[in-house]
Residue, then its C-alpha position, 0 to 999 in steps of 0.5 A: x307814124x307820125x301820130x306815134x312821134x308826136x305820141x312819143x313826144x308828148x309822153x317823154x316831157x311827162x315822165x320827165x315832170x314825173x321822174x323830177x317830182x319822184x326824185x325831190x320826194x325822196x331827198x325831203x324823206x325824213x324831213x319836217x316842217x313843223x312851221x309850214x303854212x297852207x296856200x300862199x299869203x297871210x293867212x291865220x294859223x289856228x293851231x301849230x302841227x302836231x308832230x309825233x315823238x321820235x323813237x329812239x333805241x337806248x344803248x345804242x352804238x351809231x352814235x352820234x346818230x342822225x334823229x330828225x331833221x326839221x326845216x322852217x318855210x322860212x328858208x326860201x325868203x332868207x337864211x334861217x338857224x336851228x336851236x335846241x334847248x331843253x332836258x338832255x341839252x342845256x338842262x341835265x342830263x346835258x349833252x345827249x343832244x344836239x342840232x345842226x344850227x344850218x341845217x335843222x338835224x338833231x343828233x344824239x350825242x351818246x347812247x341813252x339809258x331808259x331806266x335813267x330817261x325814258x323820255x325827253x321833252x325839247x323845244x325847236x326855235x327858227x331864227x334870224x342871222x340877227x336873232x329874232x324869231x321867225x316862227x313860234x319854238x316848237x315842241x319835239x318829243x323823243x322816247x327811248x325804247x327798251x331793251x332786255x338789257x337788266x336782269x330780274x332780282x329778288x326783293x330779298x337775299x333770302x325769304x322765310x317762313x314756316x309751315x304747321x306740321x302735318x299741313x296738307x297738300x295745297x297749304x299756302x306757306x309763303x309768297x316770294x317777289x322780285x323786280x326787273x329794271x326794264x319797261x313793265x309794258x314789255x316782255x323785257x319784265x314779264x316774270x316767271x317764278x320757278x323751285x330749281x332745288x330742295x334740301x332737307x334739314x336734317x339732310x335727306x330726312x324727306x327727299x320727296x318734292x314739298x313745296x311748289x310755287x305759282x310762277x306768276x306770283x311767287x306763291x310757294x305751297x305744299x304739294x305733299x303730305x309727310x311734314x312731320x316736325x319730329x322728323x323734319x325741322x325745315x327746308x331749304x328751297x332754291x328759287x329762280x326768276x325769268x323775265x321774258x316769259x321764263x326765256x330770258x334774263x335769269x335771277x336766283x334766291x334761297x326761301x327757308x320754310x321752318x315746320x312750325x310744332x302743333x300740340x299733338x303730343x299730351x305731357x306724361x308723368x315719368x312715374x305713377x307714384x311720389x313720396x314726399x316730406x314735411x314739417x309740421x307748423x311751416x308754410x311756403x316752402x318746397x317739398x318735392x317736384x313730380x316729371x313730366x315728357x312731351x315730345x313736343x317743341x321745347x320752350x313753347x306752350x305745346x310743351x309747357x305744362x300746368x299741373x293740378x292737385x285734387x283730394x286736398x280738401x284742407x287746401x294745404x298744397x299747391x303745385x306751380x311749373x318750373x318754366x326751365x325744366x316743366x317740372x311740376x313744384x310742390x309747396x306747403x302754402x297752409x301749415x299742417x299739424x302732426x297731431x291732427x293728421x299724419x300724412x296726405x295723399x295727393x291726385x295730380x294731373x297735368x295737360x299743356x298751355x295750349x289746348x291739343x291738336x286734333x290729330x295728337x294720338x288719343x291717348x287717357x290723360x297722366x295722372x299721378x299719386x304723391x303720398x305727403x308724410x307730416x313730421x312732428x315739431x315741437x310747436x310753440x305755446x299758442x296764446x288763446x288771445x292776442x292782445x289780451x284783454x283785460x278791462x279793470x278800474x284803475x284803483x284796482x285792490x293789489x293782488x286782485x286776479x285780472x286773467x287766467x287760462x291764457x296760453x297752451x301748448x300743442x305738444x302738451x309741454x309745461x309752460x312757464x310764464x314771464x312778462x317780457x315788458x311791463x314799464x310800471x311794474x303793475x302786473x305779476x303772472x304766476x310762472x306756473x299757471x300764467x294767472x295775472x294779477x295786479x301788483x299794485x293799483x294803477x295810474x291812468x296819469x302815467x305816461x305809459x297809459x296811452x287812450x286809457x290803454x296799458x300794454x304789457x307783454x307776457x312771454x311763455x315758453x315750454x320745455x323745449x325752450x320754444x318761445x310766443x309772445x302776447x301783448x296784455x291790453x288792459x283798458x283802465x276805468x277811471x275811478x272818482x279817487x281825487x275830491x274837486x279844488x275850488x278856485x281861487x280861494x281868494x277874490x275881490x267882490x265890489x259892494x253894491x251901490x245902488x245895483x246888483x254886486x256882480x260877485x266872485x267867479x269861482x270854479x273847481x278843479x279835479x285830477x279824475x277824468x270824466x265822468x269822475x270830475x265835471x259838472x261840479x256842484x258848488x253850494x255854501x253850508x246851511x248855518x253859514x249861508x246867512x249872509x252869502x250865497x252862491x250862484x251856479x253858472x254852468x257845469x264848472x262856474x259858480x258866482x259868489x254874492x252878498x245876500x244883504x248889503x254888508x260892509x266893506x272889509x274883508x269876509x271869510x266863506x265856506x264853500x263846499x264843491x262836488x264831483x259827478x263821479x260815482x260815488x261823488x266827492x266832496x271837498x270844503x274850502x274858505x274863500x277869503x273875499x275883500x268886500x269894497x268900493x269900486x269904481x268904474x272899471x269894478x277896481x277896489x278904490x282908496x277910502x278917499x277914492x270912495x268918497x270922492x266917488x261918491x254922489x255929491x252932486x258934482x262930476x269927478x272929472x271936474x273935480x280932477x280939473x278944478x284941483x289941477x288948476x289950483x296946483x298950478x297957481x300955486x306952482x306959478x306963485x312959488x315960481x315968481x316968490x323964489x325968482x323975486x327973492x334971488x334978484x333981490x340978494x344976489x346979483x347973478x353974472x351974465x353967462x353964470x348959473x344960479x348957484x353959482x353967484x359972485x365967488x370964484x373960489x373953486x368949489x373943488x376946494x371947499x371942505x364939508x363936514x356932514x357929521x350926520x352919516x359917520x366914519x372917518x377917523x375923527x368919528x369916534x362914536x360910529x366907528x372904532x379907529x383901533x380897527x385899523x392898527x397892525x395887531x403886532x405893532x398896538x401900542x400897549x394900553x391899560x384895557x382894550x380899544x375894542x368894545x368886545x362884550x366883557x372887555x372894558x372901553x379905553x381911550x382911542x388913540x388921537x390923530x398925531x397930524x392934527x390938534x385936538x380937544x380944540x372947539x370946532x365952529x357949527x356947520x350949518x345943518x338944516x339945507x335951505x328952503x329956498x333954492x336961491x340960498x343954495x350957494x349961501x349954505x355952500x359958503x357957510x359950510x366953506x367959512x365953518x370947515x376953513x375956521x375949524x382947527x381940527x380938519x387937516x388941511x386940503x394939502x397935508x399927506x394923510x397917515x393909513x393905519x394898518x388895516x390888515x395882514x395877508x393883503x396883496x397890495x404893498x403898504x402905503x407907509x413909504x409915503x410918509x418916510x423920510x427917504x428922498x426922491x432920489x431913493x425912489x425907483x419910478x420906472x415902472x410907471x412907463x409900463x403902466x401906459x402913456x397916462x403915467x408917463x407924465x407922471x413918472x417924469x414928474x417924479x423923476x424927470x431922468 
């Protein structure tokens, strides 16, 4: 009894302990120490502890919702508090999560989204009140689990494709693919493709099902035979997709499959037999289409056409495809003639583009006949050459036959012939037989002759009023119809001084054109070849030289020059030649030249210099007598010229009489005053004032403003020698004109004769009137400018 007491007593402090440690196990359930050491003291931590991410569920309602709680060992030597930063805190997405800073929980704020977030990445730090770290941040990792909260989709609100027709069972046609937003790790994304309808178009055309698909990768193929494209244009098939499987979310699509034609059906002709049409002498031109069927697609190459054409050896004809109505065009490429062949028969055949199916009907290909009948047309004149040639010399004889036989007609029609263009009028055709001959002899010089070529053109035209042209080309030979010129005709030849005389170049010119004119034969006469002969230099130049040494003068030659032409012309010409001395640069020089020129033992030039220098002393001497003389006559006034001397008498008012050139009214031997009288008012005296031819001389009148038949002083008439007695023979002359009473004096009005009638000018005889100035009107002096202002007020100062 008493051992089973102190049994009891030692078991019941035991489950005590047990019961204490059990309890403090389950309040730290949930709770992490990510900064919990081994064993006690300082020791060295190798690597921090790994903790495992936090799952958590996205779209969750509890919220907020308690995560985690972490706890530092920090907590049992002082306070400790809890931050959290990181993406879903601080960072965006922000405030998805927060922590209790006391107590270390991490709570989510709102519920999450995995197709937004599927994870976060956080960091823990353990403080102090004052903030310093007590532990190194460590890192939490929390993952948001899916849920089947999206639907699967198709990548496209409808698919197409196509399908050849009469495909087999198990043909792939096309694949189809959709997407679910959930987590592809789960069975929220596991797909299924399913066909939940089919519809026919043409509706109900085929009711049986066609197609099927792979439900794992939307494969669609045929399951049945029966795709007939004369039948059944295309299909229109209702598509679903699952996730989970095919158990859960759902999503719906349309796919259009199009029955694609094959060439199983060959093109027929609509008839066996064509006639057709055509006009003779055209080409390029349509004359008739052929019909084909297919019951092929329309518009594709199973359908188009290409036609060929057999039994046309002379290839007249070729067929082409109208792309809009696949008809079969036939053309004229090659012109055809009635008279050789009045109507052709054609073989057609015709086959697709595209080469045809296998599994078309098989069937002898189309073939047709086209029976081709040639209408006849009045042809135009055929040339039986064009251009035609004609080669003639140039100086052709008139009416010399060039051409004939140059034009028929097809339809063996009469022809007339006419030239069109003929600009020198050289030619005439025959209106009947279309001969052409030469009207007149032709011009290679003409202007219209381009590279010894003359073009015409010669129209024809028969009795149906249908025209041709031709061009006539008549290529000219030159002929030798014009004789070489020699030039020059006259020329210099230096006379030989101790040397060969270099001669006369002398050359020829001839209006033929090779090989009618150059190279040139230039030779002198045998009876007049003594003296002079003649040296050729080339095919165009020949030198003229003295055989013996004649002299100077001048010499007449006679040169004779030829052709190369066939026959050669010859023409004959006298040169005159001056035979002189020349001098270095091979110029005729003067007789005083030549002898100058001459060898006489002393250099030109220094002769030239020798006669210069004696020029100018004799110019220093004359200089030196004329200026020694004038100091000793005439004193000369500082600041006055040489002729100018001691008078000052205004030169202005010294009166000449020259008596040397004549005129005047005092010349009675040069001229004939009676000129100047008015024939109405001549005084009346015995014979005529004019020495006309069988009329006899009188006596002129005199002057009735001068004395006359008084002795005149002589003026001096020989000018001086000497340049200082110039103003000596001015004064003179001034004393002779002051002392002679038969010069009116320099102030005294002269008296004008009547010099004509019919002048426009007024007469000057008011001068000389005996009006007074107040008679006078000298107005229309002002509008003669302000130079005789001065004047009309000097005569009139109102």
């Amino acid at each position: 009894m008493a051992e089973g007491m102190l049994m009891v007593c030692m078991l019941v402090p035991l489950l005590c302990q047990v019961w204490i440690a059990a309890e403090s196990h389950h309040k730290e359930e949930g709770v992490l120490y990510p900064w919990k050491h081994q064993g006690t003291g300082v020791v060295r931590v190798k690597r921090d502890w790994i903790i495992p991410p936090i799952r958590v569920l996205e779209n969750s309602k509890q919220v907020p919702e308690d995560l985690v709680q972490i706890k530092s060992d920090k907590i049992f030597t002082g306070e400790v508090i809890y931050k959290l930063e990181g993406p879903g805190v601080d960072q965006d997405p922000k405030n998805l999560f927060e922590i209790d800073d006391k107590t270390g929980v991490i709570r989510s704020k709102r519920p999450l989204d995995r197709e937004r977030h599927n994870s976060f990445t956080l960091k823990a730090f353990a403080l102090s009140p004052s903030g310093e770290r007590l532990e190194n941040p460590t890192i939490i990792e929390i993952v948001v689990l899916d849920q089947n909260d999206n639907r699967p989709n198709f990548t496209q609100r409808q698919f197409v494709g196509s399908v050849p027709e009469f495909s087999v069972p198990g043909t792939s046609v096309m694949s189809v693919s959709a997407t679910d937003a959930d987590d592809p790790m789960t069975e929220n994304a596991f797909l299924s493709y399913s066909i939940i309808g089919q519809e026919s178009i043409p509706a109900n055309a085929v009711t049986k099902t066609m197609f099927g698909i792979n439900n794992e990768t939307g494969a669609i193929h045929t399951r049945d035979v029966g795709l007939d494209r004369e039948v059944v244009k295309s299909f229109r098939l209702k598509l679903q997709i699952a996730d989970m499987g095919g158990m859960g979310l759902t999503g719906e699509g349309v796919a259009i499959i199009h029955v694609s034609d094959i060439n199983n059906h060959a093109p027929q002709f609509s008839r066996d037999m064509y006639e057709m049409r055509a006009v003779e002498n055209r080409k390029d031109y349509e004359i008739g289409r052929v019909n084909v069927t297919d019951r092929d697609d329309r518009g594709e190459g199973n359908w188009e056409a290409k036609y060929f054409i057999s039994n046309d050896p002379g290839g007249h004809f070729a067929i082409s495809t109208d792309p809009g109505s696949n008809e079969g065009v036939l053309t004229v490429v090659k012109p055809l003639d009635y008279e050789a062949q009045v109507e052709h028969v054609l073989t057609l055949s015709v086959e697709n583009v595209n080469r045809l199916s296998d599994k078309s009907p098989n069937l002898p290909p189309s073939i047709a006949t086209v029976a081709v009948t040639v209408l006849n047309e009045n042809e135009a004149p055929i040339f039986r050459e064009d251009p035609i040639k004609i080669v003639v010399p140039e100086s052709v004889l008139p009416g010399t036959l060039l051409k004939s036989n140059i034009a028929f007609d097809p339809d063996h029609l009469d022809l007339r012939y006419e030239f069109s263009r003929d600009p020198e009028r050289w030619l005439e055709i025959n209106r009947v037989t279309g001969d052409i001959t030469a009207r007149r002899s032709f011009n290679m010089r003409s202007p219209n002759v381009r590279n010894n070529i003359y073009n015409a053109v010669v129209k024809v035209t028969d009795a149906g009023d249908v025209s041709s042209t031709a061009t006539v080309a008549i290529t000219l030979k030159e002929t030798n119809d014009f004789p070489p010129q020699l030039l020059p005709l006259s020329g210099t030849v230096c006379r030989a001084a101790g040397r060969t005389s270099p001669g006369m170049v002398v050359t020829a010119v001839d209006e033929d054109l090779p090989p009618h004119a150059a190279p040139f034969t230039f030779g002198i006469p045998d009876d007049l070849s003594i003296n002079w002969t003649l040296n050729q230099v080339n095919d165009t130049h020949a030198v003229l030289q003295p055989l013996v040494e004649l002299q100077a003068g001048e010499y007449v030659v006679t040169v004779s020059v030829s052709d190369s032409g066939s026959p050669a012309l010859s023409a004959y010409a006298q040169v005159n030649v001056t035979l002189c001395v020349c001098n270095y640069f091979g110029d005729c020089k003067s007789e005083v030249g030549a002898v100058l020129g001459s060898s006489v033992g002393i250099n030109f030039i220094a002769l030239i210099i020798i006669m210069a220098s004696i020029a100018l002393l004799l110019l220093l001497l004359l200089l030196a007598v004329a200026v020694t003389h004038c100091g000793k006559r005439h004193h000369i006034k500082k600041g006055t010229g040489l002729l100018v001397g001691e008078s000052e008498d205004d030169i202005r008012d010294n009166v000449f009489n020259y008596d040397e050139q004549g005129g005047g009214e005092e010349d009675e031997n040069a001229f004939n005053i009676d000129l100047l009288w008015n024939p109405h008012d001549a005084p009346s005296t015995p014979g005529s004032y004019y020495p006309g031819r069988g009329v006899p001389g009188g006596k002129q009148p005199l002057r009735r403003d001068a004395p006359h038949n008084l002795p005149s002083p002589i003026y001096p008439r020989r000018p001086p020698a000497d340049p200082t007695d110039i103003e000596d023979y001015i004064n003179d002359g001034l004393e002779a004109a002051d002392h002679d009473p038969n010069v009116p004096p320099y102030d005294t009005a002269l008296i004008y004769d009547y010099e004509g009638e019919g002048s426009l000018a007024g007469s000057f005889s008011s001068i000389a009137s005996g009006s007074s100035d107040e008679d006078q009107d000298y107005d229309y002096l002002n509008d003669w400018g302000p130079r005789f202002q001065k004047l009309a007020n000097m005569f009139d100062p109102r």
